[in-house]
N, CA, C and O of each residue as an XYZ file, in Angstrom:
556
protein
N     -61.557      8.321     42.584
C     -61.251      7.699     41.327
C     -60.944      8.720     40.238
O     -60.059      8.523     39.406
N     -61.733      9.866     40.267
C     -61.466     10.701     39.501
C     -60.019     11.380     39.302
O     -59.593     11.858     38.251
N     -59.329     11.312     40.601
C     -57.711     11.838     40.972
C     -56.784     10.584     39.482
O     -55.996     10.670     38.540
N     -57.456      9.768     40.076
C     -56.396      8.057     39.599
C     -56.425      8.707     37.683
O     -55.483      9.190     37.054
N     -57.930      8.448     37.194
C     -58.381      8.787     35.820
C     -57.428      9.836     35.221
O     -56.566      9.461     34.426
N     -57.568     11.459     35.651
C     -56.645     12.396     35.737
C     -54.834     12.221     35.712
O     -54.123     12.912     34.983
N     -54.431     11.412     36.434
C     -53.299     11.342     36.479
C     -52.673     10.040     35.469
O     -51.504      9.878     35.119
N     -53.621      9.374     35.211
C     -53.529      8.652     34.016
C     -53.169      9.234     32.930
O     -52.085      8.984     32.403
N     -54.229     10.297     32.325
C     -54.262     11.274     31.075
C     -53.175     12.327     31.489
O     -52.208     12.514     30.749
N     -53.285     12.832     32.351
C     -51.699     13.437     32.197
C     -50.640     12.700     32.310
O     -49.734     13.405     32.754
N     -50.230     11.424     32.095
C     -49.015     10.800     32.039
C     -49.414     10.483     30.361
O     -48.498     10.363     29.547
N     -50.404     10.399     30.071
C     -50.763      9.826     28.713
C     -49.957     10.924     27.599
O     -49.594     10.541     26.486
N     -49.684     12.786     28.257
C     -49.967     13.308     27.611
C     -48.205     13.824     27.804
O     -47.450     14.487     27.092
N     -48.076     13.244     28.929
C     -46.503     13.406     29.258
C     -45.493     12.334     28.208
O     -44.264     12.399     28.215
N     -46.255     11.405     27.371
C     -45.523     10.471     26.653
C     -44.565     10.909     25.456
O     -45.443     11.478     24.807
N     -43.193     11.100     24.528
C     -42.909     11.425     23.783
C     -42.887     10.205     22.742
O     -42.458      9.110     23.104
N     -43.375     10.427     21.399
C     -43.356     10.005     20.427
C     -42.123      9.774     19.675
O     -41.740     10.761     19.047
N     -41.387      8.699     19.576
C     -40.042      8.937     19.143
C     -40.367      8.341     16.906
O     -39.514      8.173     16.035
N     -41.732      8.231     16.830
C     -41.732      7.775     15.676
C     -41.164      8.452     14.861
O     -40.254      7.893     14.249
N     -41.509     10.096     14.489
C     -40.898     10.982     13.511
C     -39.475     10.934     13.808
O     -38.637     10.684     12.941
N     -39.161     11.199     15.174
C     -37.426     11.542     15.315
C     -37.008      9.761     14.730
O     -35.841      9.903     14.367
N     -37.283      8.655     14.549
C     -36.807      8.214     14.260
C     -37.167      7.768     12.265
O     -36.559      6.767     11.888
N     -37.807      8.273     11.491
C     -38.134      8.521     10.419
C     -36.841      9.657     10.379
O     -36.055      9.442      9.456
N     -36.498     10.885     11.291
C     -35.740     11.339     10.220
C     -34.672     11.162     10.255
O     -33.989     11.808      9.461
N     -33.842      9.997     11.387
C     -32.705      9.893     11.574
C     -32.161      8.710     10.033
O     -31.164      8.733      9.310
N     -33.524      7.696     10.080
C     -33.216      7.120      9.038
C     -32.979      7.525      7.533
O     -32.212      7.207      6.625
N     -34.208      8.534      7.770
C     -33.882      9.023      5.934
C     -32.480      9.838      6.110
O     -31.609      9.759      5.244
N     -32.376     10.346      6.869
C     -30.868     11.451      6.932
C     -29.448      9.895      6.877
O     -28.419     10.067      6.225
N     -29.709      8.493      7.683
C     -28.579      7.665      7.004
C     -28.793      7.240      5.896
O     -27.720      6.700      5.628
N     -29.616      7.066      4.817
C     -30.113      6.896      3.659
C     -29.611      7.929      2.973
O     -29.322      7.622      1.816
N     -29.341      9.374      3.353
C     -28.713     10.175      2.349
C     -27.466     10.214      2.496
O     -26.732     10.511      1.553
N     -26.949      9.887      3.852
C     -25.495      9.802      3.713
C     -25.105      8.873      3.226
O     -23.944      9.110      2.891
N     -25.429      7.715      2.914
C     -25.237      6.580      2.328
C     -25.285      6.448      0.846
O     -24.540      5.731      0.178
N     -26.143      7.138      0.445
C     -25.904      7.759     -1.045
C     -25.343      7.872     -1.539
O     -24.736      7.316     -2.454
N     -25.432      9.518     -0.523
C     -24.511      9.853     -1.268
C     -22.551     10.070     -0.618
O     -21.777     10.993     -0.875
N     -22.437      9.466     -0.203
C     -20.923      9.065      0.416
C     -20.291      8.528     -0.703
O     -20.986      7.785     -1.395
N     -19.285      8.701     -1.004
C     -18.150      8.206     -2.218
C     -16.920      7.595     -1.366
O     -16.003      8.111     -0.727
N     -17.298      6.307     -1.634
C     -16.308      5.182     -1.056
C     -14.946      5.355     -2.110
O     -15.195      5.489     -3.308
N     -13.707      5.351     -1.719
C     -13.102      5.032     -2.157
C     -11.967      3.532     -2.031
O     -11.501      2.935     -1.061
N     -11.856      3.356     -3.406
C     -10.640      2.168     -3.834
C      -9.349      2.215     -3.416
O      -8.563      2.687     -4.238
N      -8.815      1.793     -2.168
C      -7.103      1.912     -2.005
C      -6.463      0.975     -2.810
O      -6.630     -0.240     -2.923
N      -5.877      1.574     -3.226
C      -4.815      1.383     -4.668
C      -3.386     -0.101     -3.784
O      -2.986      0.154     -2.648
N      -3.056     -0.936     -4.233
C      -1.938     -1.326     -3.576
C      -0.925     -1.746     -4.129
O      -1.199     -2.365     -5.157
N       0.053     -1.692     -3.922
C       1.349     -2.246     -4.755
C       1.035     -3.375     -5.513
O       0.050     -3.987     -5.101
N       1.696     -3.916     -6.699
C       1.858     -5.019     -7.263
C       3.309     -5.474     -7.119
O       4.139     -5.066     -7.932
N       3.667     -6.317     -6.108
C       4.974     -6.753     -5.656
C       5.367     -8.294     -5.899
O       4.833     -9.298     -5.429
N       6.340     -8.194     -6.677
C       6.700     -9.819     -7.167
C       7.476    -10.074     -5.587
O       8.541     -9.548     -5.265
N       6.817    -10.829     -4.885
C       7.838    -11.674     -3.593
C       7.888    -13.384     -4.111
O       7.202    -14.380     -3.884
N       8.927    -13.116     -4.804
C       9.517    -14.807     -5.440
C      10.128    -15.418     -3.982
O      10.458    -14.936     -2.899
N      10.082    -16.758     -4.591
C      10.431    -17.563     -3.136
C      11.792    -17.426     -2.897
O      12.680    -17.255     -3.733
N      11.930    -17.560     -1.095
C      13.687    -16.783     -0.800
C      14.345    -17.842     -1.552
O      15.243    -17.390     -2.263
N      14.168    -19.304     -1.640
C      15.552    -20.065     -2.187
C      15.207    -20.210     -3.387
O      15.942    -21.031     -3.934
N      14.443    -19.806     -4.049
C      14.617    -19.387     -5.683
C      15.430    -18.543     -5.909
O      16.354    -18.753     -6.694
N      15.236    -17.160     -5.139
C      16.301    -15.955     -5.469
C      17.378    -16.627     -5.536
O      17.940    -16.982     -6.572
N      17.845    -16.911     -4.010
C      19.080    -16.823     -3.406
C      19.748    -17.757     -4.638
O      20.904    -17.536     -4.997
N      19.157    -18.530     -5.093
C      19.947    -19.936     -6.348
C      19.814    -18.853     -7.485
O      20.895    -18.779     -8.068
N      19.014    -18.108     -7.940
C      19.086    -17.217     -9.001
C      20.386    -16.286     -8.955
O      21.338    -16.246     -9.736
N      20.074    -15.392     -7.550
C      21.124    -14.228     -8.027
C      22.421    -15.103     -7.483
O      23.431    -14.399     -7.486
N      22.567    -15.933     -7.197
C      23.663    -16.874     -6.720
C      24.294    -17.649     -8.491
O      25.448    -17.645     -8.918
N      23.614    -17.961     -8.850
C      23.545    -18.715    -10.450
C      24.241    -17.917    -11.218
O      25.308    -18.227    -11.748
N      23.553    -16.619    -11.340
C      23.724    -15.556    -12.574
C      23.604    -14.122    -11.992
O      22.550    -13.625    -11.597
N      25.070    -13.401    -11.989
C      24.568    -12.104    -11.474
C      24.580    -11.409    -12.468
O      25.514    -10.607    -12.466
N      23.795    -11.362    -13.519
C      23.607    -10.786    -14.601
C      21.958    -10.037    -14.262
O      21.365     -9.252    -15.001
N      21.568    -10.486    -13.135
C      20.432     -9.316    -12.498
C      21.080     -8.222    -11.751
O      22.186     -8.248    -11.210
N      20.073     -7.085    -11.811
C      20.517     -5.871    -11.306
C      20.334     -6.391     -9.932
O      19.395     -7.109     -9.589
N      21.362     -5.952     -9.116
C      20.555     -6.557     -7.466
C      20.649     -5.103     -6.488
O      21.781     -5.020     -6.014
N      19.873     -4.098     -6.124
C      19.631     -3.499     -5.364
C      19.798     -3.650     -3.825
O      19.413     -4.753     -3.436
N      20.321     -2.745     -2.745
C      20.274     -3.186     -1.358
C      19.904     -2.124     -0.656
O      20.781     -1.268     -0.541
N      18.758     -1.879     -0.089
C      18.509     -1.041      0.232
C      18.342     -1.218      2.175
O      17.634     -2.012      2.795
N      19.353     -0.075      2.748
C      19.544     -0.522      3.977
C      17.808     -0.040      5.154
O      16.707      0.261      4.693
N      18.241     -0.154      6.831
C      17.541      0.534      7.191
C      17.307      2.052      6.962
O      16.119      2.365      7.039
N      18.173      3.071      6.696
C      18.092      4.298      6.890
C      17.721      4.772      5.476
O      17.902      5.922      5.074
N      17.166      3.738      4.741
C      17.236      4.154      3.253
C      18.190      4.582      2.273
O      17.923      5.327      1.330
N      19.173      4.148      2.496
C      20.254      4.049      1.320
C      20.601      2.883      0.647
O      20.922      1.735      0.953
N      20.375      3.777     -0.738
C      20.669      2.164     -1.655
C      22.042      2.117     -2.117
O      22.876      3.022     -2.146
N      22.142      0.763     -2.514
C      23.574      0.330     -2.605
C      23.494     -0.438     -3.927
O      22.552     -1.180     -4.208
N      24.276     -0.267     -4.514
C      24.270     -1.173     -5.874
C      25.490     -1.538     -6.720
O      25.794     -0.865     -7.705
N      26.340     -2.844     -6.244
C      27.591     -3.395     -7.102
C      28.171     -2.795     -5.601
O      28.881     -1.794     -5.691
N      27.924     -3.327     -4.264
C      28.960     -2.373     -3.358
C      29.357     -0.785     -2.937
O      30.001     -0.380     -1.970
N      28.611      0.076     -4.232
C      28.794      1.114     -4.139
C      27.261      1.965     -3.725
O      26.222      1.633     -4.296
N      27.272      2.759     -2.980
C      26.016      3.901     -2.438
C      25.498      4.497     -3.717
O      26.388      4.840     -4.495
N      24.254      4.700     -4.114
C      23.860      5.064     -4.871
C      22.631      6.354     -4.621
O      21.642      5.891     -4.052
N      22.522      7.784     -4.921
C      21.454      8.471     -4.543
C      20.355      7.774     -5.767
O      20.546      7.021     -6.722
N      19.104      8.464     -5.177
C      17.661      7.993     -5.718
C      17.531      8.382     -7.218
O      17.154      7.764     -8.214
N      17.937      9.504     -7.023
C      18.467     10.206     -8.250
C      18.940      9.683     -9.622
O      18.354      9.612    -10.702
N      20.314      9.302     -9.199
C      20.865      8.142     -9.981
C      20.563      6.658    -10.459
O      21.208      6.111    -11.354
N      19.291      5.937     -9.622
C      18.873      4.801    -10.091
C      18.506      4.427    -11.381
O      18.642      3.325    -11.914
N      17.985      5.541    -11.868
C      17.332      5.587    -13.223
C      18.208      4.825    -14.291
O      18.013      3.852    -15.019
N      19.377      5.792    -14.043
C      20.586      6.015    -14.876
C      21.178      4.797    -14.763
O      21.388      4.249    -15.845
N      21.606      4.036    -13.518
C      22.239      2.844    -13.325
C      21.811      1.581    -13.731
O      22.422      0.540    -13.974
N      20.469      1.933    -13.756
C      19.783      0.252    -14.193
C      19.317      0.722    -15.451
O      18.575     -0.188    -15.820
N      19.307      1.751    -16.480
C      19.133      1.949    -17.888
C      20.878      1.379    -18.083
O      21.280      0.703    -19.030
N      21.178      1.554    -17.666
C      22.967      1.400    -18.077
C      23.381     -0.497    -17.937
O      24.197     -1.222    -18.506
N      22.514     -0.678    -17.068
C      23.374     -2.278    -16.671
C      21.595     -3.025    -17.708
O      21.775     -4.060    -18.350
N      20.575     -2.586    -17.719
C      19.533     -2.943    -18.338
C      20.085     -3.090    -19.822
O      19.899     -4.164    -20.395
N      20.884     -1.862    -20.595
C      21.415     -2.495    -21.647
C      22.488     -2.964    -22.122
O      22.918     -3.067    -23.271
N      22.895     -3.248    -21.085
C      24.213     -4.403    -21.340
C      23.429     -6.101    -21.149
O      23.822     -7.194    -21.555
N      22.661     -5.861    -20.659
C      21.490     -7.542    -20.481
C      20.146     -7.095    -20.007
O      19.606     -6.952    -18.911
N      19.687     -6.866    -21.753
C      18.073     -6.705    -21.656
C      17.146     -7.906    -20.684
O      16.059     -7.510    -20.263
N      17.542     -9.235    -20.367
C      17.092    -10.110    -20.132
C      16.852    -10.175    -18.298
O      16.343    -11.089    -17.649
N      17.494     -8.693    -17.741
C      18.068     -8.742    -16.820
C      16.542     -8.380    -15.994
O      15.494     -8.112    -16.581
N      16.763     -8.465    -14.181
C      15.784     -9.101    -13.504
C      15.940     -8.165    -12.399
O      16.969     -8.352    -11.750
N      15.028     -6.991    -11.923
C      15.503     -5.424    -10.975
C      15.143     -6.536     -9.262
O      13.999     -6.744     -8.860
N      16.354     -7.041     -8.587
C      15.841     -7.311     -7.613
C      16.311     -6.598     -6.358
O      17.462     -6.617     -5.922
N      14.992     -5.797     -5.697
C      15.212     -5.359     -4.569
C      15.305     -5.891     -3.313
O      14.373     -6.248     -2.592
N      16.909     -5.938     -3.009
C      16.865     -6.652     -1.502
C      16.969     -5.481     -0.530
O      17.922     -4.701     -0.515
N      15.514     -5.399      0.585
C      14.973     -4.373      1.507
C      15.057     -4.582      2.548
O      14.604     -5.691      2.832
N      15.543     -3.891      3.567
C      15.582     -3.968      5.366
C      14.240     -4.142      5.338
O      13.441     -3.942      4.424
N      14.029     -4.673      6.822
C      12.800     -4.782      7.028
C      12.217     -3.293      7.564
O      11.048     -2.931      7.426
N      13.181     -2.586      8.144
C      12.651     -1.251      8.441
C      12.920     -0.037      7.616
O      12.784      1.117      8.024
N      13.459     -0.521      5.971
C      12.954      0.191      5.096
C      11.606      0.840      4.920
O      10.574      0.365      5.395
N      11.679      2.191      4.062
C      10.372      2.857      3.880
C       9.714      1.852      2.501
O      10.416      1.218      1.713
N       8.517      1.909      2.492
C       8.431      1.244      0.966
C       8.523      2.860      0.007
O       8.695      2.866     -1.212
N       8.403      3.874      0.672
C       8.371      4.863     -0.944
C      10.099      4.429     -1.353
O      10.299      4.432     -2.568
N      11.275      4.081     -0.520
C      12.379      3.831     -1.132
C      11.676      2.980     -2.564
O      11.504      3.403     -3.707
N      11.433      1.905     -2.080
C      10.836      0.552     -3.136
C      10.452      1.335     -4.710
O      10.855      1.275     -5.871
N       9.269      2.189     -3.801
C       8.253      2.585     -5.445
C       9.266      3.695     -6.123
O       9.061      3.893     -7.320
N      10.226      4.371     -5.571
C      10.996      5.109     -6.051
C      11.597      4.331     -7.040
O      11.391      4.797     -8.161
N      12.491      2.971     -7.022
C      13.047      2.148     -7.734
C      12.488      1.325     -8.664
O      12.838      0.922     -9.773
N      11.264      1.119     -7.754
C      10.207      0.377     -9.427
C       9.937      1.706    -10.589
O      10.060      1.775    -11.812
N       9.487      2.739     -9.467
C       9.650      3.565    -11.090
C      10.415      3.696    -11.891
O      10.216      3.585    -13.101
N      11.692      4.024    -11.206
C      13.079      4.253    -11.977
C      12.948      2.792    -13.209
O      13.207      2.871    -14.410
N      12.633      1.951    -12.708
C      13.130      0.645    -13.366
C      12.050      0.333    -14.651
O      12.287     -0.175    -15.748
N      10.689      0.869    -14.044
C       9.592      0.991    -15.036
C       9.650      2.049    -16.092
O       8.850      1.911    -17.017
N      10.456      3.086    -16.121
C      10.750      4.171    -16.741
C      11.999      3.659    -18.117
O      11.924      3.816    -19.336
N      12.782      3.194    -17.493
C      14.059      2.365    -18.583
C      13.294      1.671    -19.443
O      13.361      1.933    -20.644
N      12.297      0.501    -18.879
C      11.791     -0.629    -19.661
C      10.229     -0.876    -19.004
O      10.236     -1.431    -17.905
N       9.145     -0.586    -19.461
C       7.772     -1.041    -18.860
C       7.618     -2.592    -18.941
O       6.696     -3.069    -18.280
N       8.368     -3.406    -19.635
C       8.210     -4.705    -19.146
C       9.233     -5.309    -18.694
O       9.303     -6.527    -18.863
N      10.241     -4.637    -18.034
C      11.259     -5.050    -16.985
C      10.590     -5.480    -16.034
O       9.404     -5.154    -16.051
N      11.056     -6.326    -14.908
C      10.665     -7.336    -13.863
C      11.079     -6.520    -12.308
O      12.227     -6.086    -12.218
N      10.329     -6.374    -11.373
C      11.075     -6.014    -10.579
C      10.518     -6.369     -9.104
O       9.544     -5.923     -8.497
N      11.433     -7.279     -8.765
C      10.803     -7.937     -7.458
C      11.571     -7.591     -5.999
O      12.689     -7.078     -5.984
N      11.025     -7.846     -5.097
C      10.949     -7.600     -3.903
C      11.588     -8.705     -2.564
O      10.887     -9.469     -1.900
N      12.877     -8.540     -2.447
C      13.289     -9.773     -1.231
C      13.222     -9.010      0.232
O      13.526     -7.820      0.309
N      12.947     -9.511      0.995
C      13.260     -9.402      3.016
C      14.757     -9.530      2.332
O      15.112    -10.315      1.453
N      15.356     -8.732      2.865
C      17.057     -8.899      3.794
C      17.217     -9.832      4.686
O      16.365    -10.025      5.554
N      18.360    -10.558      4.595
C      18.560    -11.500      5.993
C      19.184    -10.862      7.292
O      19.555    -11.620      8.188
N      19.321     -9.427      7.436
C      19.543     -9.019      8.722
C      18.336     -8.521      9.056
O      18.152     -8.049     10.177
């Protein structure tokens, strides 16, 4: 019996304590949690007006600027190619011939959006309360 007793207490003594290792795993996620700085992703503010509103709008009155921006990222504006460059200039120019006027970007679907924010800036730069919305292309 004495063998049995013995081999009891040495298994007793063979036991690991996982209490501390798990005290410090917790306080160590408690400090990462702290102190971790979540951040806010920022996201576009995109006017997507309804397609048969546009289409009756810029169909109605083309007295809106109408933008076309293909797949490969080239914009087009009145039929003619336009660099990024030049947007500024083109819609300050047609912006004051009709302050009332409406920046609508019609976008491939496999457009980049920095094309997009390139043109809202341009368009936000002429006039900060100019309008500037966002259509799908029908190809």
């Amino acid at each position: 019996m004495s063998r049995r007793r013995g081999k009891a207490v040495e298994e007793e003594k063979a036991d690991i304590d996982l209490t501390p290792m798990l005290d410090v795993v917790f306080i160590m996620l408690i400090f990462f949690i702290v102190t971790a700085s979540f951040v806010k992703e920022k996201a576009l503010d995109v006017n997507v007006p309804d397609p048969n509103e546009t289409d009756q709008r810029t169909n109605e009155d083309n007295k809106n600027i109408l933008l076309m921006v293909d797949a490969n990222d080239e914009i087009t504006l009145g039929g003619s190619r336009i660099d990024t460059r030049a947007v500024r200039a083109r819609i300050a120019q047609l912006y004051a011939e009709n302050p009332e006027a409406i920046v609508i970007v019609r976008a491939h679907n496999k457009s980049s959006a920095d094309t997009y924010v390139q043109i809202a800036d341009a368009a936000k730069e002429v006039s900060p309360g100019i309008q500037v919305s966002l259509v799908p292309s029908e190809n």
